[in-house]
N, C-alpha and C positions, 0 to 999 in steps of 0.2 A: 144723670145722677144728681138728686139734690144735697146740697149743702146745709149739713143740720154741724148746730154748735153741741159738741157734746158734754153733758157733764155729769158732775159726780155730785153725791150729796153729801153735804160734812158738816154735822152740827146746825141744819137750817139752811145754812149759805151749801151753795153750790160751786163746786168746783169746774172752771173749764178748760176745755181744751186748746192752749196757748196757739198752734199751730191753726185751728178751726178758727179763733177769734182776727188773727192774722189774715188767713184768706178771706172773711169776711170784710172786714176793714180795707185791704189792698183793691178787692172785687169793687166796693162801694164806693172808692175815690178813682178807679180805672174807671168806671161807668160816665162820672160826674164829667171828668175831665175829657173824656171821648165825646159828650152832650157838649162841649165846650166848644171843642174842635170843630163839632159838627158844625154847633153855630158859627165859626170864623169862617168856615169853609161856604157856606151858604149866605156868606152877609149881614147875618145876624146878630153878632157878637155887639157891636158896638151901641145900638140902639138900648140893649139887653144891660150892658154895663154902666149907662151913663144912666138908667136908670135906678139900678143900685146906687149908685153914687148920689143922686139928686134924693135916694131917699133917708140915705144918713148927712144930708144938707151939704153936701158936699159938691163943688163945681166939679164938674168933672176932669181931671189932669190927663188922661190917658187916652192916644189914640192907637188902635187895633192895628196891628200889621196885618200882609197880607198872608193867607194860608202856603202851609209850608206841609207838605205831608211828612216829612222827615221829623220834621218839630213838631210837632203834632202826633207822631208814634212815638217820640222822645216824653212829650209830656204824657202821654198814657202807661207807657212802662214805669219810667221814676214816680211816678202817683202812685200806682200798684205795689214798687216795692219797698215805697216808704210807709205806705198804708200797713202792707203787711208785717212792718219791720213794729210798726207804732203797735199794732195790735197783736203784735205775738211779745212784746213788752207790757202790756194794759194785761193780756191773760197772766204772764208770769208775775206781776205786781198783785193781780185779784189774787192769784192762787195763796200768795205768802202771806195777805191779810187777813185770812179767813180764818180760825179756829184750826190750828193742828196743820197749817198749812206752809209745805216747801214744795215748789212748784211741782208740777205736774209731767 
């Protein structure tokens, strides 16, 4: 089943659907943060972050612990339902800015 953001039309701007923009948002930082994990878990993480770091001229501070699968499920759920919590706030803030709008 795909995930479409639904919306409504009001005055030009579009209204959306608070709970749609949520699981989108939640889905897209679970994703990121599981490509994270993947990297720690495969040895990857550290090389990957010290070059972020070296590219905002930064010495790098931080060294990677080892994978944790527990911590590693911990950081994919708390990302998902912070994500989701951020974006079902982002829709309910679009909705009441829009022309005639109390959230949805």
């Amino acid at each position: 089943m795909a995930l479409e953001l639904q919306t409504r039309s009001v005055g030009g701007l579009k209204r959306i659907q608070a709970h749609s923009l949520g699981l989108v948002f939640g889905t897209f930082l679970a994703i990121l943060h599981l490509l994270w994990a993947l990297l720690v878990a495969v040895g990857a993480a550290q090389p990957v972050m010290d070059f972020f770091f070296r590219l905002h001229m930064i010495t790098p501070p931080y060294k990677i612990a080892e994978f944790n699968l527990g911590t590693a499920a911990g950081l994919v759920l708390v990302t998902a339902i912070s994500g989701y919590v951020a974006g079902w706030v982002a829709g309910h803030i679009w909705n009441r800015c829009i022309p005639g709008g109390a959230g949805v």
